[in-house]
C-alpha positions in Angstrom: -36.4 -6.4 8.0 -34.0 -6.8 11.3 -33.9 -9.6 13.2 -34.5 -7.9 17.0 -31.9 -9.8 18.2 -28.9 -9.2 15.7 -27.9 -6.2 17.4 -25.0 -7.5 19.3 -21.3 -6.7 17.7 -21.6 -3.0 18.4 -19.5 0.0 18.0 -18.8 3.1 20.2 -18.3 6.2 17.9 -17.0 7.9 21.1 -13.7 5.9 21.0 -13.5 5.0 17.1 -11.4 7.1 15.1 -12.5 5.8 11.9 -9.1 3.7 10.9 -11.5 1.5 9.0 -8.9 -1.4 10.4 -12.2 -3.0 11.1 -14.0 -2.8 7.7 -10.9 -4.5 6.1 -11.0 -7.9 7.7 -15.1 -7.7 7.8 -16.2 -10.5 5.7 -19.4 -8.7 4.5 -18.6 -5.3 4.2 -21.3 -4.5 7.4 -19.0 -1.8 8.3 -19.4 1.2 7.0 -18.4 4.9 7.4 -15.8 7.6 6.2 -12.4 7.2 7.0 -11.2 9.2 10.1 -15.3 9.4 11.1 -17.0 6.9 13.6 -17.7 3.7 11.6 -21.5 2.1 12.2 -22.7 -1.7 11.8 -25.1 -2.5 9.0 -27.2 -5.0 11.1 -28.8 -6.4 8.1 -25.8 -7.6 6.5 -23.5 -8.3 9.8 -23.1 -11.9 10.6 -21.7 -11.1 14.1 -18.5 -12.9 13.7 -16.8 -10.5 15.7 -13.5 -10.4 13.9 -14.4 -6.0 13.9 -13.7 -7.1 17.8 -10.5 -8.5 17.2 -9.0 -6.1 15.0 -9.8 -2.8 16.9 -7.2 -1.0 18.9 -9.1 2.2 19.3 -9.7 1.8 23.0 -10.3 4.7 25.8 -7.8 7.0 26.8 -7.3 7.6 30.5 -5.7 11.1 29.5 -9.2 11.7 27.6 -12.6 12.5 29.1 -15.8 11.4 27.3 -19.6 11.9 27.3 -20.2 8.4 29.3 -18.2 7.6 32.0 -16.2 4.3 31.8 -18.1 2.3 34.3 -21.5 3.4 32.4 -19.5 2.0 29.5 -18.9 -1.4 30.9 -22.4 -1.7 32.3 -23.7 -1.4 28.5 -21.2 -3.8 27.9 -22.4 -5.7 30.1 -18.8 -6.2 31.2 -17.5 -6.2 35.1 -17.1 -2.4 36.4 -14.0 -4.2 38.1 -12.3 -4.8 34.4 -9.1 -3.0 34.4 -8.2 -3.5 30.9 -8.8 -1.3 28.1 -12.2 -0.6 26.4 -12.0 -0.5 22.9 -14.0 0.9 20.2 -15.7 -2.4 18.6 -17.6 -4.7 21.5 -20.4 -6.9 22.1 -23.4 -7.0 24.4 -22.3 -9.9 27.1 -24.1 -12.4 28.9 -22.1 -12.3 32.2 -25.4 -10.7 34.2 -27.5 -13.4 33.3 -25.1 -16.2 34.2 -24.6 -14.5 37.3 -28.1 -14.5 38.3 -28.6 -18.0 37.3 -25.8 -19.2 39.4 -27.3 -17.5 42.4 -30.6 -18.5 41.9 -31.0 -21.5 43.8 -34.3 -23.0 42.0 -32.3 -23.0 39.0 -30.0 -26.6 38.1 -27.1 -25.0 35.6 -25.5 -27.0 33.1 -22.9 -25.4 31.2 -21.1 -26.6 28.3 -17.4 -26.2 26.9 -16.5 -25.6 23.1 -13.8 -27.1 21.8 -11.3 -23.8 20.6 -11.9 -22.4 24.6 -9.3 -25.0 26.2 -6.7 -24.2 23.7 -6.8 -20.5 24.7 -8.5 -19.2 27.7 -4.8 -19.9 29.5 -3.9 -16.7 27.6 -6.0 -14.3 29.7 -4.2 -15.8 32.6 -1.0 -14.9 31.4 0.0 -18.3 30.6 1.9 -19.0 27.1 -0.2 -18.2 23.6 -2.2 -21.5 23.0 -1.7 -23.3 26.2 -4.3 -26.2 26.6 -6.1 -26.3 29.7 -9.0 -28.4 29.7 -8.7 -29.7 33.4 -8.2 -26.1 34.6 -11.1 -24.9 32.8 -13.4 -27.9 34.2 -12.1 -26.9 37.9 -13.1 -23.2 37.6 -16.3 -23.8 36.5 -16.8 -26.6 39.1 -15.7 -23.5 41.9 -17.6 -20.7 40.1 -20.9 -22.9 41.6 -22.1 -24.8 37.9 -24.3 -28.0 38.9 -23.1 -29.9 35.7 -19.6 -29.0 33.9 -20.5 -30.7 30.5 -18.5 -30.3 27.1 -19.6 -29.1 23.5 -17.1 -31.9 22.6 -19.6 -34.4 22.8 -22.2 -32.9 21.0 -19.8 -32.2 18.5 -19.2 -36.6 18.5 -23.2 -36.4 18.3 -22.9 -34.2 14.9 -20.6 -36.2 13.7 -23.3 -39.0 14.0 -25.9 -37.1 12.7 -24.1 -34.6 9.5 -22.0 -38.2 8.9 -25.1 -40.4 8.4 -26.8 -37.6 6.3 -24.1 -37.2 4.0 -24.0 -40.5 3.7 -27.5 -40.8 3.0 -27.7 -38.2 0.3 -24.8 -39.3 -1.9 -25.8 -43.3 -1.5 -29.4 -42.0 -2.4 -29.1 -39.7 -4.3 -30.1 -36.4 -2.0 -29.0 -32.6 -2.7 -25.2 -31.7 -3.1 -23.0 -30.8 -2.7 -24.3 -30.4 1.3 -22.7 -28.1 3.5 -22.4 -28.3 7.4 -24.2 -26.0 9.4 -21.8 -25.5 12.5 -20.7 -22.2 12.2 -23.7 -20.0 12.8 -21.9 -17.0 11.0 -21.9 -19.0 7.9 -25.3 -20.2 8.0 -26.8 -16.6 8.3 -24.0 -15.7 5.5 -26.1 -18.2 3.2 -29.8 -17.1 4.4 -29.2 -13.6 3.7 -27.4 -13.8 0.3 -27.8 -17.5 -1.2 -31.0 -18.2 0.0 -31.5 -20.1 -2.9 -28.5 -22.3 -1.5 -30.1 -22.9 1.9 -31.3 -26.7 1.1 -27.5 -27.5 0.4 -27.2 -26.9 4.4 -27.3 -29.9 6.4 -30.2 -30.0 8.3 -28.2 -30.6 12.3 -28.2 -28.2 14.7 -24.6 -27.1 15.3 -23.0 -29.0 18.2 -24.1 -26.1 20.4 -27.7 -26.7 20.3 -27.5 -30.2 20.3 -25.5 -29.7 23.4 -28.6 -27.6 24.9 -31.3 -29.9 23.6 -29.3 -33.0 25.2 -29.4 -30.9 28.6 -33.2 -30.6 28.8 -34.1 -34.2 27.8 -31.3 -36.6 28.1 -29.2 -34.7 30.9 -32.6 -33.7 32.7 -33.3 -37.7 32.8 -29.7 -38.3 34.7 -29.9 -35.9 37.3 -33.6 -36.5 38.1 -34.8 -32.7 37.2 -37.7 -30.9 35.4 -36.4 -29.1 32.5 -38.0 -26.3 33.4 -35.5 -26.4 36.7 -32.5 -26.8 33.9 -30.4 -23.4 33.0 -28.3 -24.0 30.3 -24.9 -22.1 29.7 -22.4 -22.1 26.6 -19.4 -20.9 27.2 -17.6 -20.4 23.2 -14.9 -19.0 21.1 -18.0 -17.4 18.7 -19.9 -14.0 19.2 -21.9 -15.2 16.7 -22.9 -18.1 18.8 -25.1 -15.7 20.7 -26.9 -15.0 17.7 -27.5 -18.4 17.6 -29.3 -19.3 20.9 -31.7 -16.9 20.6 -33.5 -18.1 17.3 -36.9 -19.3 17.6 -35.4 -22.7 15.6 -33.5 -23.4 18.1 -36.0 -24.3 20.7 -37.4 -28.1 21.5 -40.5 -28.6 23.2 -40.8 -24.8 24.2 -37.5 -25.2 25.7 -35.2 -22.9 24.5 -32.0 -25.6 23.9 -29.0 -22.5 25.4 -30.0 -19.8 27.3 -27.3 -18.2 27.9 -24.0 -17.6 25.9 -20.4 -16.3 27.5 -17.1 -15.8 24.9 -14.0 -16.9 26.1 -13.4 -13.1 27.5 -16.6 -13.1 29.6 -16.0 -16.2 31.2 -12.7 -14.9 32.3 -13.9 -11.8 33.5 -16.3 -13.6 35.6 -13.3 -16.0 36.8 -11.7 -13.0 37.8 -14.3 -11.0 39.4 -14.8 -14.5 41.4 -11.0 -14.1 42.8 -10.2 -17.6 41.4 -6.5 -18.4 40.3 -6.5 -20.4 37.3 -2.9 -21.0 36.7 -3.0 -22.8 40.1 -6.0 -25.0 39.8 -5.6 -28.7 40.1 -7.0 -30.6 37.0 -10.0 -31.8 36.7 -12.5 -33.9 34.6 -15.7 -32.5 32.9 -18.8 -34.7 34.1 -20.3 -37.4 32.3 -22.4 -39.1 30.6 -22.4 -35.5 28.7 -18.9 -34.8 28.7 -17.1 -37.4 27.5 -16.1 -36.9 23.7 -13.6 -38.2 21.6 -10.1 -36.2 19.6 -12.6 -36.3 16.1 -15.0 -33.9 18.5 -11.8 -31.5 19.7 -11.4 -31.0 15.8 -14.0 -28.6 15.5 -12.3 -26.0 16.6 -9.6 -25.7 14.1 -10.3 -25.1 10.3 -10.8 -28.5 8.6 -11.5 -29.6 11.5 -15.2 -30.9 11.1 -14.5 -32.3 7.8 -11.6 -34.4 9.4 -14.2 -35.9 12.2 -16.6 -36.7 9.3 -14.3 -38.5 7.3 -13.2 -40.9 9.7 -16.7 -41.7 10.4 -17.7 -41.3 7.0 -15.3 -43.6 5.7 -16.0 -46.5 8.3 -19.8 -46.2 7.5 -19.6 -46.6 3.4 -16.7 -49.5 3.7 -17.7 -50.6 7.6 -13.5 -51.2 7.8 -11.1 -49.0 10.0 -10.1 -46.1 8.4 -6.4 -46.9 7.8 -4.9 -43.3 8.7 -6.8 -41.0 11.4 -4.9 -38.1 10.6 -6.2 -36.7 7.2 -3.5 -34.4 6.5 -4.8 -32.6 3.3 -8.0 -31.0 5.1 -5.6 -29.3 7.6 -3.4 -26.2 6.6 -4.7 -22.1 6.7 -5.0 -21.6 3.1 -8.6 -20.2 1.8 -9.9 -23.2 -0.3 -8.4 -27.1 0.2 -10.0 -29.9 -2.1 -9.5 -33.4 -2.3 -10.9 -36.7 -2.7 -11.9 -39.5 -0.1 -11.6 -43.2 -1.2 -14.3 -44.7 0.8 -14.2 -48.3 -0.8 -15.8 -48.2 -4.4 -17.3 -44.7 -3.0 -15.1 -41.4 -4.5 -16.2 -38.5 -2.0 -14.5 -35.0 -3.0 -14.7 -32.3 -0.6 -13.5 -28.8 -0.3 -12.9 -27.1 2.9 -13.1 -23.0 3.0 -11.5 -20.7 5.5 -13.3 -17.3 5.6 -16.4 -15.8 3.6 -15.1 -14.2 1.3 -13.4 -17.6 0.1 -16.4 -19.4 -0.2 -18.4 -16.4 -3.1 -16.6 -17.9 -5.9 -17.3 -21.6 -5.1 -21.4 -20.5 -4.3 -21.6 -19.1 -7.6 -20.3 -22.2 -8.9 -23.0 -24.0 -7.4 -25.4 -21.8 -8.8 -24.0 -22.2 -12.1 -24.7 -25.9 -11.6 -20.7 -26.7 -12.2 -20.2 -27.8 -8.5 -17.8 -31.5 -8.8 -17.8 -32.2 -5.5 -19.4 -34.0 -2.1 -19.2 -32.3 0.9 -18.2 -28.5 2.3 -17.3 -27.2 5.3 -17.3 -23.6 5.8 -15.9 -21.5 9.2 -16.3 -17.5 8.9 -12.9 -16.8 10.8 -9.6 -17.0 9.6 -8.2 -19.9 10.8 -11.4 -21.5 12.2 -13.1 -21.3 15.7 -10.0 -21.0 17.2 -9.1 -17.3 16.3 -13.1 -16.6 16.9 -14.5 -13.0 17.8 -14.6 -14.1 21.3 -11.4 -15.7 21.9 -8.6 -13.6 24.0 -7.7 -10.7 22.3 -4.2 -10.3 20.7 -2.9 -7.3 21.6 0.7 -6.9 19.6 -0.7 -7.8 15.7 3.0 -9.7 15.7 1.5 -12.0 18.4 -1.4 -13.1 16.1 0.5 -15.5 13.7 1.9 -17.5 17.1 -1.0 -17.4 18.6 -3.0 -18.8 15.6 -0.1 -21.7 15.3 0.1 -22.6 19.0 -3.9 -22.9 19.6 -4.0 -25.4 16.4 -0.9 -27.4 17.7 -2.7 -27.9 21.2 -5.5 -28.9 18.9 -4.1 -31.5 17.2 -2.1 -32.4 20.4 -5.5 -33.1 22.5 -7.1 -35.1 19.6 -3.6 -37.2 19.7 -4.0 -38.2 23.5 -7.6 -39.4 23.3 -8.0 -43.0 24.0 -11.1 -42.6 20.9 -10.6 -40.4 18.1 -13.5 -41.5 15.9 -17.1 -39.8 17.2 -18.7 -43.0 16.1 -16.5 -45.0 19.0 -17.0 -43.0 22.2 -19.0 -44.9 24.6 -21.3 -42.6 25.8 -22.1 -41.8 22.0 -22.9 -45.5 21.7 -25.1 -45.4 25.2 -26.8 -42.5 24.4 -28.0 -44.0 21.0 -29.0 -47.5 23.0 -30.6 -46.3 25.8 -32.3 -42.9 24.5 -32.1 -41.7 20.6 -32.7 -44.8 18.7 -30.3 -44.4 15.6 -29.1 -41.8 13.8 -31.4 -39.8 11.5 -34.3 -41.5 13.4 -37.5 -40.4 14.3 -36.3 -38.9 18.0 -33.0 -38.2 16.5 -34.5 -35.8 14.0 -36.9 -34.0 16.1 -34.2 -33.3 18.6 -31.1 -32.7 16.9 -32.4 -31.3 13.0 -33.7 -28.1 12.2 -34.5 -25.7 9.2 -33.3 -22.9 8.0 -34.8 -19.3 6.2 -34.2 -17.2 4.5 -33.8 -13.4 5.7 -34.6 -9.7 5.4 -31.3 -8.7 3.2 -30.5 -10.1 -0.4 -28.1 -8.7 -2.0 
């Protein structure tokens, strides 16, 4: 059975010439098709990280005429008939025309939120160097593109720290499931559903830090400003395709509020701060709003392979031995390669992780699991190569011998922005701290739980 909603990473057999580029970096094998003839999605297997997107360079010719007309293209697209740029081949369905309705609508309040792996790139579709960091930009042009509340994934992602930490915690002090996996990347979790759903109670049960962005924006955020969640439309702006995937599941709803209802790439919301005429590389910085958009450098670590496990170390560690971690920096989760293992002294506590880059890293290491010869803790797994920073919906890289640089600069200005906060343990931002006090209770609590856990199903394909 389909999901009626995974029908988003698409491909236009007008423009594909069947170089099956796309099909070689698809982590699993949804692509198929004869080389040199138009390639088609298997749905059922896709897991929408967009990397088909990424890869493509079959785009349409202006010295060619086709069936549809290039502005009827972009409307499918749901792209500006403004864009100038090339069309390519692979796509997928955008968001832009319900953002823009939201932000005209003036019953609706909007909240939109920021993922970490946007700052470090979005300077690139302004012509500005390959991994520049531009949080305070991207704060200002969402401030003058008319958003009520300019919030930041980065604190949910300080939230899931809080939540993922304590359950880890929890399960190897008490003897729970493991290994346990997080359940960020939504690529990875429909990766398991579909072919290890066997596997699925390994995944930590916490929304990804998108979700528990949205819930927070309906309860807690709706509280601050004084408005009915009904009144609250609730925007993510990521580096993911797959993230759209995401938001529309019927788990990820609290209260019969959906927690995002609406999801833009990094592309889209450039188009759109493009169509609105505003000049990014001249924007004076600015902050992101609180009390939902403070976060600390463990939360800006999500975007980069390792990144997750890093954050939950440091709180992690302080949690089993309640003493400061002695080094922030854990050097051995970072690094591109597939598979990284090691081994966390927490006190008397030995907790061995393994980090994976890509899908088709992590097959070996399931079938381990199944084989009941897993040795270790705690995995984190991201779908794209490097983590959410080279996502499907991150700036394309036109020149392939641009992709390594760009790759290296966006995890430098990473690592740079978790360096110059004054926290960089989840567990020690303030507003984490507040929000616990005055409204959540404690981690893995009743409230907690019902707000920021879910489950997970299995689905339709097995292989």
């Amino acid at each position: 059975m389909v999901d009626k909603d995974t029908d988003i990473i698409k491909i236009d057999a007008e423009l594909c010439t069947g170089c099956r580029r796309c099909a070689e970096v698809c982590p699993v094998d949804a692509i198929e098709g004869k080389q040199g003839t138009p390639q088609f999605i298997n749905v059922e297997k896709c897991v929408m990280c967009g990397q088909c997107i990424q890869i493509c360079s079959a785009y349409a010719s202006i010295f060619e005429e086709y069936r549809t007309s290039r502005e009827d293209k972009l409307r499918e697209r749901n792209m500006p008939v403004t864009l100038e740029e090339p069309i390519f081949a692979a796509y997928n369905i955008g968001d832009l025309p319900k953002v823009k309705e939201a932000l005209t609508n003036t019953e609706a309040f909007t909240m939109v939120q920021c993922a970490p792996a946007v700052r470090v790139a979005i300077a690139e579709e302004f012509g500005m160097p390959l991994g520049s960091l531009a949080p305070g930009k991207l704060a200002a042009a969402l401030r003058q593109l008319g958003f009520n509340r300019i919030y930041d994934t980065n604190f949910a992602a300080d939230l899931t720290i809080m939540e993922e930490g304590s359950e880890l915690v929890q399960r190897i002090t008490e003897g729970g499931l493991l290994p346990m996996f997080t359940s960020c990347c939504p690529a990875w979790v429909k990766f398991v559903e579909q072919e290890y759903p066997e596997l699925i109670p390994h995944l930590s049960s916490c929304k990804s830090p998108q979700q528990m962005a949205g819930t927070m924006f309906k309860t807690y955020g709706a509280q601050a400003d004084g408005v009915e969640p009904d009144n609250i439309y609730s925007v993510a702006i990521m580096p993911c395709t797959c993230k759209k995937f995401e938001s529309q599941r019927p788990e990820m709803n609290t209260d019969g509020y959906q927690n995002v209802d609406a999801v833009l790439t990094t592309r889209e919301l450039a188009y759109l701060i493009k169509e609105a005429g505003i000049d990014f590389s001249s924007l004076p910085e600015e902050d992101f709003d609180k009390p939902l958009g403070m976060y600390s450098g463990a939360g800006h670590l999500f975007c980069a392979t390792g990144g997750v496990m890093e954050a939950a170390i440091r709180t992690a560690y302080e949690l089993i031995t309640n003493e400061p971690i002695p080094n922030v920096n854990i050097q051995y989760v970072r690094g591109s390669q597939g598979v990284r293992r090691g081994v966390v002294h927490a006190g008397d506590v030995k907790v061995k992780t393994v980090v994976v880059s890509g899908l088709k890293n992590v097959v070996p290491i399931l079938e381990e699991i199944k084989k009941g010869n897993a040795d270790f803790h705690f995995m984190e797994v991201m779908t794209c190569p490097v983590g959410c920073v080279s996502g499907g919906g991150q700036p394309k890289v036109l020149l392939p011998k641009d992709t390594e640089i760009a790759y290296k600069n966006r995890i430098s200005s990473t690592y740079r922005h978790d360096e110059e906060q004054t926290y960089r343990k989840s567990h020690e931002n303030p507003e984490i701290k507040a929000i616990y006090k005055n409204f959540l209770g404690e981690p893995l609590g009743h409230k907690s739980h019902h707000l920021l856990h879910t489950e997970y199903k299995q689905r339709g394909y097995c292989k």
